[in-house]
DSSP file (Angstrom, degrees, kcal/mol; ACC not computed):
  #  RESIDUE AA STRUCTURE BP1 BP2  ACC     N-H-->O    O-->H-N    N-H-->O    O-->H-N    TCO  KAPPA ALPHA  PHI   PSI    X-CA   Y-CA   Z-CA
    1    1 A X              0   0    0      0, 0.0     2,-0.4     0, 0.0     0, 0.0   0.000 360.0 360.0 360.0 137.3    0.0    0.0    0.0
    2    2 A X        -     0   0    0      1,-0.1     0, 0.0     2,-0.1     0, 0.0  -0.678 360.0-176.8-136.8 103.7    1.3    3.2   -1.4
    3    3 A X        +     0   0    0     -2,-0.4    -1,-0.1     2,-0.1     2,-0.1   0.678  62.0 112.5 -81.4 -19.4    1.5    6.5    1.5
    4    4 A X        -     0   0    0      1,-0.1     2,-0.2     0, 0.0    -2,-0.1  -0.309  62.7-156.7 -77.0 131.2    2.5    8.2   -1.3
    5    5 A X        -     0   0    0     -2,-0.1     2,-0.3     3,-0.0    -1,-0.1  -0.583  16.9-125.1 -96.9 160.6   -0.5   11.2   -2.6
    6    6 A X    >>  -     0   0    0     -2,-0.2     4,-1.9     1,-0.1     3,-1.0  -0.781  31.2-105.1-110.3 153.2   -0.9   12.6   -6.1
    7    7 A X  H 3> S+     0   0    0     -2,-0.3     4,-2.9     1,-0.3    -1,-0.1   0.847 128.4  54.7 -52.4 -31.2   -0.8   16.9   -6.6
    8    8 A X  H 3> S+     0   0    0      2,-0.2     4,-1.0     1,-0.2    -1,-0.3   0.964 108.4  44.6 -78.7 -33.9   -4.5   16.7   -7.0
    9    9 A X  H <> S+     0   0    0     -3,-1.0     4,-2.0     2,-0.3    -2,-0.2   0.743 120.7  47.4 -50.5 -54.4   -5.0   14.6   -3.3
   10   10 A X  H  X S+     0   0    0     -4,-1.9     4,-1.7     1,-0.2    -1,-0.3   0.700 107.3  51.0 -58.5 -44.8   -2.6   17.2   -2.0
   11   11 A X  H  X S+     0   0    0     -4,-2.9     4,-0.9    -5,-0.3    -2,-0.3   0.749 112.3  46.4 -82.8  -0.7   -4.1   19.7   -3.3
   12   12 A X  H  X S+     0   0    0     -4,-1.0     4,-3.8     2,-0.2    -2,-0.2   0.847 107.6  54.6 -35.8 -83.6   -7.2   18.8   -1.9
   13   13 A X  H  X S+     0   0    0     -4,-2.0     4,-1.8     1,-0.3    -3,-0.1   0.899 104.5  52.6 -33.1 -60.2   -6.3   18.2    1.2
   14   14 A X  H  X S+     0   0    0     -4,-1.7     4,-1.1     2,-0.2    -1,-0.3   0.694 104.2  60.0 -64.6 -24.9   -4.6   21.5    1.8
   15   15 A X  H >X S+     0   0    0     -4,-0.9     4,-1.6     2,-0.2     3,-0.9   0.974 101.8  48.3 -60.7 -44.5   -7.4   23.1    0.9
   16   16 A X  H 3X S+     0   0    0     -4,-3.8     4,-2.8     1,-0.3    -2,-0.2   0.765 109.5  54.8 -25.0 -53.3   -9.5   21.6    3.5
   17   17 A X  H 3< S+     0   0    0     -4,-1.8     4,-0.3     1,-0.2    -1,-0.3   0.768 106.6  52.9 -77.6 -29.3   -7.1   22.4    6.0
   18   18 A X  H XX S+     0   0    0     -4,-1.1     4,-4.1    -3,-0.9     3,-1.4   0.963 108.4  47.0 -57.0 -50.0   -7.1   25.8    5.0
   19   19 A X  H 3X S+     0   0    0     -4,-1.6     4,-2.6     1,-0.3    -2,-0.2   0.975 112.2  48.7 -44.8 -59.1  -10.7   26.3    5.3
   20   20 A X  H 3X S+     0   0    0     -4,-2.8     4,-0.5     2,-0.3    -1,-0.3   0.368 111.6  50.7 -86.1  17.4  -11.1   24.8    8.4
   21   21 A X  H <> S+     0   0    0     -3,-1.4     4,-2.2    -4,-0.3    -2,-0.2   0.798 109.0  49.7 -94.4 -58.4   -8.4   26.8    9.6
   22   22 A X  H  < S+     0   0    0     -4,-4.1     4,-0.3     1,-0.2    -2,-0.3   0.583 108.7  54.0 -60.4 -27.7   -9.9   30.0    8.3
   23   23 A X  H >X S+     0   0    0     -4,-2.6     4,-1.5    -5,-0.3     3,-1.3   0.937 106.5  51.2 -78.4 -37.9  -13.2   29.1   10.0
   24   24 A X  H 3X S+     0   0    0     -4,-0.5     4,-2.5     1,-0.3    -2,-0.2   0.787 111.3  51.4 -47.7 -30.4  -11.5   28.5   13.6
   25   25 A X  H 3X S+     0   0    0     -4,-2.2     4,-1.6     2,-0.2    -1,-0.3   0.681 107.9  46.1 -80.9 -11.4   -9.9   31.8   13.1
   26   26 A X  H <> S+     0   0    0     -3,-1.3     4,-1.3    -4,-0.3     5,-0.3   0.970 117.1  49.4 -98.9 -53.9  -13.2   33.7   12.2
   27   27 A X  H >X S+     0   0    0     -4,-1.5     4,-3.9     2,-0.3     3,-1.4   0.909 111.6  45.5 -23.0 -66.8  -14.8   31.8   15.4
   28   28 A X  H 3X S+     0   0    0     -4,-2.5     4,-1.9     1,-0.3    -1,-0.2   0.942 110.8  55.5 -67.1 -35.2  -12.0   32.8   17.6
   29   29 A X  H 3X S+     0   0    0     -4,-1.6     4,-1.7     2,-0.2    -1,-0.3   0.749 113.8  37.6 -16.7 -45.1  -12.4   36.3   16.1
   30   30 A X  H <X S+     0   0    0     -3,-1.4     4,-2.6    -4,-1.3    -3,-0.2   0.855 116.9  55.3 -86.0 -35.1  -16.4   36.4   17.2
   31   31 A X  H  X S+     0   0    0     -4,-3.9     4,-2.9    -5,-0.3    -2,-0.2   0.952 108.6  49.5 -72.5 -35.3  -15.3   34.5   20.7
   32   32 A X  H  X S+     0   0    0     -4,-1.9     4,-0.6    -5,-0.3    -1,-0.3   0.799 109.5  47.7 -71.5 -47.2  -12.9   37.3   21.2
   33   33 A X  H  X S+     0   0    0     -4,-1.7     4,-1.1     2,-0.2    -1,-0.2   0.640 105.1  62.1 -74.1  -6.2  -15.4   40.3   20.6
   34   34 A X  H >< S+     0   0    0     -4,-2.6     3,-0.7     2,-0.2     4,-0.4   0.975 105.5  45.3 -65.1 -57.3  -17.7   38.7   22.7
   35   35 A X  H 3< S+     0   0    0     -4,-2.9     3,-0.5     1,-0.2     4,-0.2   0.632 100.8  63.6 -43.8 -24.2  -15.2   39.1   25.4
   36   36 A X  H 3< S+     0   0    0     -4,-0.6    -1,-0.2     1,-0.2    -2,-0.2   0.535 106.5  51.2 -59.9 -27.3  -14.5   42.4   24.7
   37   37 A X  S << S+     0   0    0     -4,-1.1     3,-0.2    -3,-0.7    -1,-0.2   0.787 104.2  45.1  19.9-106.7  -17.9   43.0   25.6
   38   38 A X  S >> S+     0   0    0     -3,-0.5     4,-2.3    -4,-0.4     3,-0.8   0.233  95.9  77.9-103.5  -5.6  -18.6   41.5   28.7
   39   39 A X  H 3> S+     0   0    0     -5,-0.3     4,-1.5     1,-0.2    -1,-0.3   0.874  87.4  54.6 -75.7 -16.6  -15.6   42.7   30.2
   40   40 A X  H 3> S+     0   0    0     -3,-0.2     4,-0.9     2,-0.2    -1,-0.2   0.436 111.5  52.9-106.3 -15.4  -16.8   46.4   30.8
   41   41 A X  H <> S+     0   0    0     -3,-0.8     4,-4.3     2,-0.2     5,-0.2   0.834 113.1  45.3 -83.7 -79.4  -19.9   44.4   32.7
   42   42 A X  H  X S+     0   0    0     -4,-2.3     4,-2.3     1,-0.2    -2,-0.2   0.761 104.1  53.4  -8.6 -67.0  -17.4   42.8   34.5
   43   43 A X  H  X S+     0   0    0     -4,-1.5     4,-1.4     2,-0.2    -1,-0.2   0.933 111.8  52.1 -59.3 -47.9  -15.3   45.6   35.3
   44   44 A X  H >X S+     0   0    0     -4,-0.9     3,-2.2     1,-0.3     4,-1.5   0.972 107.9  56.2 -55.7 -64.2  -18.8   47.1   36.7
   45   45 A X  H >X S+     0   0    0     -4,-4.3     4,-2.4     1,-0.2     3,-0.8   0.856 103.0  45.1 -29.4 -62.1  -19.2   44.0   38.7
   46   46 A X  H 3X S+     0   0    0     -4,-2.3     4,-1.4     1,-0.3    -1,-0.2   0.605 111.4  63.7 -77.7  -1.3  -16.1   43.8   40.7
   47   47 A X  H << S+     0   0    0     -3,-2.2    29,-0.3    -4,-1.4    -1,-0.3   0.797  99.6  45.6 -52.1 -45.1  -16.8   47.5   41.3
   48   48 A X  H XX S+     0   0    0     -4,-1.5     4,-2.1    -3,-0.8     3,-1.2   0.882 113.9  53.8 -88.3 -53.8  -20.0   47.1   43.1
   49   49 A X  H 3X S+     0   0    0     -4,-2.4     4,-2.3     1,-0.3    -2,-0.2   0.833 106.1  45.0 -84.3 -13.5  -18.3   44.4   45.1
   50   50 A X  H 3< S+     0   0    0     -4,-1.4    26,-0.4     2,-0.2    -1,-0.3   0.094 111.8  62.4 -84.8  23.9  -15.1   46.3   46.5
   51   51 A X  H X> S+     0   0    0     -3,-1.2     4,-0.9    24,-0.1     3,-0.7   0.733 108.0  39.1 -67.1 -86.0  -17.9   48.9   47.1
   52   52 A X  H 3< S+     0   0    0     -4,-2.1     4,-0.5     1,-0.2     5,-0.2   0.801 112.5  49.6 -58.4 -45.6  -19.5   46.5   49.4
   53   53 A X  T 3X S+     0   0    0     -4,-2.3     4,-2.3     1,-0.2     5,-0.4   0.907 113.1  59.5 -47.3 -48.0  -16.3   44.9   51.2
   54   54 A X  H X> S+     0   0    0     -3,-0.7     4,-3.4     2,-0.2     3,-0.6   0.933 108.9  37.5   9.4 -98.7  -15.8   48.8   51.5
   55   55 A X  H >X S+     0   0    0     -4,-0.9     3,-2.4     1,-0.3     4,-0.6   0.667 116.9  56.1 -27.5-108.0  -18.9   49.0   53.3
   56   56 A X  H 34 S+     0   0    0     -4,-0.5    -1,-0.3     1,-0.4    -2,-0.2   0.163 101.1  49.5   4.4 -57.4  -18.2   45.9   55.1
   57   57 A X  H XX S+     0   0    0     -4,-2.3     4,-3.8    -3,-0.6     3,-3.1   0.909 103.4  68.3 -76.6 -38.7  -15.0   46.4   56.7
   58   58 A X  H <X S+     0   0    0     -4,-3.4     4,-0.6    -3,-2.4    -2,-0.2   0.985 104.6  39.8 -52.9 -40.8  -16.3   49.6   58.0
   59   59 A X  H 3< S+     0   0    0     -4,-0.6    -1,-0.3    -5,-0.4    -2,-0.2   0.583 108.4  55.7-111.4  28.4  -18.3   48.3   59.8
   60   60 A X  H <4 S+     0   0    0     -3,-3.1    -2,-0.2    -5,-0.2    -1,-0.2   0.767 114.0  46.1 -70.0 -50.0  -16.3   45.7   60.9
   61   61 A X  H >< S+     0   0    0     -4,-3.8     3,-2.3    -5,-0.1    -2,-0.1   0.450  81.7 135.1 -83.0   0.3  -13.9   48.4   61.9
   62   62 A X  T 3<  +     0   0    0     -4,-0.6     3,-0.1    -5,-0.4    -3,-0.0  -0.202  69.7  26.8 -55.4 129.8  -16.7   50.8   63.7
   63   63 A X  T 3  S+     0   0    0      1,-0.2     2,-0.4     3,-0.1    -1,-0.3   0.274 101.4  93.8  84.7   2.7  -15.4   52.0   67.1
   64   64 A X  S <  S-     0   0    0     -3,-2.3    -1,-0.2     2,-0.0    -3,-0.0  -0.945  90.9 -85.0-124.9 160.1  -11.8   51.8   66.4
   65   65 A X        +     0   0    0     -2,-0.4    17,-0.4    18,-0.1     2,-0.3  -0.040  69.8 149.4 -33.5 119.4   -9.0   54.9   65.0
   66   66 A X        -     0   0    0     15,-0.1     2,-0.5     2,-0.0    15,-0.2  -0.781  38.4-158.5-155.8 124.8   -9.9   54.2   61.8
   67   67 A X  E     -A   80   0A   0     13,-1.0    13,-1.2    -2,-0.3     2,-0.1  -0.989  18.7-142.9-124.8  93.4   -9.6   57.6   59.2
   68   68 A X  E     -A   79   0A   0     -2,-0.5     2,-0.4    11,-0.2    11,-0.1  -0.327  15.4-161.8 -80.7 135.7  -11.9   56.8   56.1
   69   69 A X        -     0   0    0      9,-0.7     9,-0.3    -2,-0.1    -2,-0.0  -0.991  35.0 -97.7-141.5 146.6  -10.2   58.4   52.6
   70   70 A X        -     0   0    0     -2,-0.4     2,-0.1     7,-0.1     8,-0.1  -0.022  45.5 -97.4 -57.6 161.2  -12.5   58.7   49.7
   71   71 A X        -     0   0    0      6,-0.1     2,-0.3     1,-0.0     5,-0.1  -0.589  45.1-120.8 -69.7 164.1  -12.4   55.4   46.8
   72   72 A X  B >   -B   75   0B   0      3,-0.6     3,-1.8     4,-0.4    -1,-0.0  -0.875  47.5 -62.3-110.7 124.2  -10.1   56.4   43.8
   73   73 A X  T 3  S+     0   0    0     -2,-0.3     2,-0.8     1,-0.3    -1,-0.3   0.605 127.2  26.2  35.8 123.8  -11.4   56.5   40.5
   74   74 A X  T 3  S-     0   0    0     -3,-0.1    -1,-0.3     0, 0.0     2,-0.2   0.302 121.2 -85.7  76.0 -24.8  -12.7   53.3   39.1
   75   75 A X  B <   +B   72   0B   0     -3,-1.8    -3,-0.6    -2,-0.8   -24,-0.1  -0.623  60.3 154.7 129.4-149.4  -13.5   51.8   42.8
   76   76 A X        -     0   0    0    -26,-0.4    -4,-0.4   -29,-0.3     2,-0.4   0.502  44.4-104.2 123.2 113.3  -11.1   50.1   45.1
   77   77 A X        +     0   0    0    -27,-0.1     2,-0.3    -6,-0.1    -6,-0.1  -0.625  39.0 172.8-108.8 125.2  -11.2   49.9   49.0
   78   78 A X        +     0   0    0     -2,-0.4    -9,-0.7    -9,-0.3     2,-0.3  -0.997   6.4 173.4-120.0 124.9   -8.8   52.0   51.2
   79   79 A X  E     -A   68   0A   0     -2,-0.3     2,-0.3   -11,-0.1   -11,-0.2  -0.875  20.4-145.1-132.7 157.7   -8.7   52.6   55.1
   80   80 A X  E     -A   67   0A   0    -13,-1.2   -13,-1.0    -2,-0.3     2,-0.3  -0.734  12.5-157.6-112.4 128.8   -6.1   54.5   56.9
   81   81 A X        -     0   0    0     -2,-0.3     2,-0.5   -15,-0.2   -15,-0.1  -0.881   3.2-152.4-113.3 133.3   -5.0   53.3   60.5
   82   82 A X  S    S-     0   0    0    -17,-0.4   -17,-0.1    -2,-0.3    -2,-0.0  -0.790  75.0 -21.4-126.7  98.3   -3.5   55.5   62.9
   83   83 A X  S    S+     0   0    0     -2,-0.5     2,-0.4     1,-0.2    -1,-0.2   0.985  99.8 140.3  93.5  76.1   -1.0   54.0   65.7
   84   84 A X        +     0   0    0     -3,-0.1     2,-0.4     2,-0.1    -1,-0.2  -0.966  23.5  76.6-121.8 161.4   -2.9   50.4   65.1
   85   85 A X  S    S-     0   0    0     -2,-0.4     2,-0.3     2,-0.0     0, 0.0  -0.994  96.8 -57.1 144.4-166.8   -1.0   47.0   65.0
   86   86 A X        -     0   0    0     -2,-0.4     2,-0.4     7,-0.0    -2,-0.1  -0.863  59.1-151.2-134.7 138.1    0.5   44.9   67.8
   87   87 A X        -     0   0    0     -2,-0.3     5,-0.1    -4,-0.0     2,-0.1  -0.902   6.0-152.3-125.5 137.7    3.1   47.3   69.9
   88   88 A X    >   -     0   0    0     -2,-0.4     3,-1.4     1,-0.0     5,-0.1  -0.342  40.2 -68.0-104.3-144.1    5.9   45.8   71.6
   89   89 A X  T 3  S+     0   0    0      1,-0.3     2,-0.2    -2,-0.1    -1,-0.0   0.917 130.5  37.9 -32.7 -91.4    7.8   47.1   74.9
   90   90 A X  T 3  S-     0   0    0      1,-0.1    -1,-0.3     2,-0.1     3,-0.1   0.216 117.0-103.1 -47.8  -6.7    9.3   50.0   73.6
   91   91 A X  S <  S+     0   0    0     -3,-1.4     2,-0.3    -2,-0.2    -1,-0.1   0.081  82.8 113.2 115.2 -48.5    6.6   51.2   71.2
   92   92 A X        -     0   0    0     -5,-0.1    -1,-0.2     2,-0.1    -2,-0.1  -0.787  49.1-165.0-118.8 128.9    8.1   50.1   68.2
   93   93 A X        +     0   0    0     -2,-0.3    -1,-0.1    -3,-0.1     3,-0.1   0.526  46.0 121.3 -99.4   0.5    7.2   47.7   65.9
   94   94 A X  S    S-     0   0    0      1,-0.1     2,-0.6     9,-0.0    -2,-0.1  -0.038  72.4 -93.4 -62.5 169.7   10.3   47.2   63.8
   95   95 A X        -     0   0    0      9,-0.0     9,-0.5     0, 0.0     2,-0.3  -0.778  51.2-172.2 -90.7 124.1   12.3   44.1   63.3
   96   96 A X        -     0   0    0     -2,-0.6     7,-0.2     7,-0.2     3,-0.1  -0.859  27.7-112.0-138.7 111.8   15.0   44.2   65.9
   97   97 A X     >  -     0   0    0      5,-2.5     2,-2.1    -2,-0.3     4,-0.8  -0.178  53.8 -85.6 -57.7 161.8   18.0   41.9   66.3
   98   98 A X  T  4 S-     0   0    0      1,-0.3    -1,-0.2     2,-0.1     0, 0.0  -0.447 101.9 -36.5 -95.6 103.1   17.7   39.7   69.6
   99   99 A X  T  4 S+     0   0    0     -2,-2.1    -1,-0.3    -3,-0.1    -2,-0.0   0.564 121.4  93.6  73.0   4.9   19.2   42.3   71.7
  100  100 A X  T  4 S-     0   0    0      2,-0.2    -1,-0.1    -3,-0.0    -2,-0.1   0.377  87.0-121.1-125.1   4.7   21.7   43.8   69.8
  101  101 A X     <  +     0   0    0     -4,-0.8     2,-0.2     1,-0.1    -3,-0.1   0.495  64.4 144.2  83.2  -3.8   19.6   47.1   68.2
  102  102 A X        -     0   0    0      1,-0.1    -5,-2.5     2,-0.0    -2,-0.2  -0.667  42.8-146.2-116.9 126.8   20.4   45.7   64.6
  103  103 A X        -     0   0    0     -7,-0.2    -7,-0.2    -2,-0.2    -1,-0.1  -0.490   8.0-139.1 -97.0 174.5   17.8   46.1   62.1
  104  104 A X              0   0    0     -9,-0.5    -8,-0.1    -2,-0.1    -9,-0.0  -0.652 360.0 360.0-127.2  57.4   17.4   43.4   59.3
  105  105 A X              0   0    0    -10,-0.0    -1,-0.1     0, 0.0    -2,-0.0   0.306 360.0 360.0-102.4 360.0   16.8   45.8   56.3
C-alpha cells in the first residue's frame, strides 16, 4: 500500500485544512469580541463588590481609629489606620536583632 498522494490529493487536502483553519480563526475572532464585551460588565461588577467589602469592613472596623479616605477612580477599598498593630515594649514595631539594636533591612 502506497503513503504516497498525487498533486490533485494534496491539493485537496490543503485546501480543506485551510478552510477549516480559516473558519477557527473567524470563530476565535467572534469568541474574542464577545469578550471584549462583557468585560466592561465585569469591570462594573467587581466594582460594586469592592464597594461593598468597602462597606463591610467599616463596619467591621466601627469603634476603632480608623480615618476613612474617599475610593479612587474606578473603585477600590482604602482605610487608613493610625497607631494600630500589635506594639511591643518600647513602642516600636520594627524588626530588631535579639538584643543587639540591629535592624534586618
Amino acid at each position: 500500500m502506497s503513503s504516497s498522494y498525487g498533486t490533485k490529493e494534496l491539493w485537496h487536502l490543503t485546501h480543506g485544512m485551510r478552510r477549516l483553519v480559516l473558519a477557527e480563526s473567524a470563530r476565535d475572532a467572534q469568541r474574542i469580541q464577545e469578550v471584549e464585551e462583557e468585560l466592561p460588565i465585569a469591570r462594573r461588577q467587581l466594582d460594586s463588590i469592592n464597594h461593598q467589602l468597602y462597606a463591610h469592613d467599616l463596619q467591621l472596623r466601627r469603634g476603632r481609629d480608623v480615618r476613612v479616605v474617599p475610593l479612587p477612580p474606578g473603585g477600590g477599598a482604602r482605610t487608613r489606620q493610625r497607631e494600630s498593630g500589635p506594639r511591643t515594649m518600647g513602642g516600636s514595631t520594627s524588626r530588631r536583632g535579639w538584643g543587639t539594636g540591629d535592624d534586618y533591612e
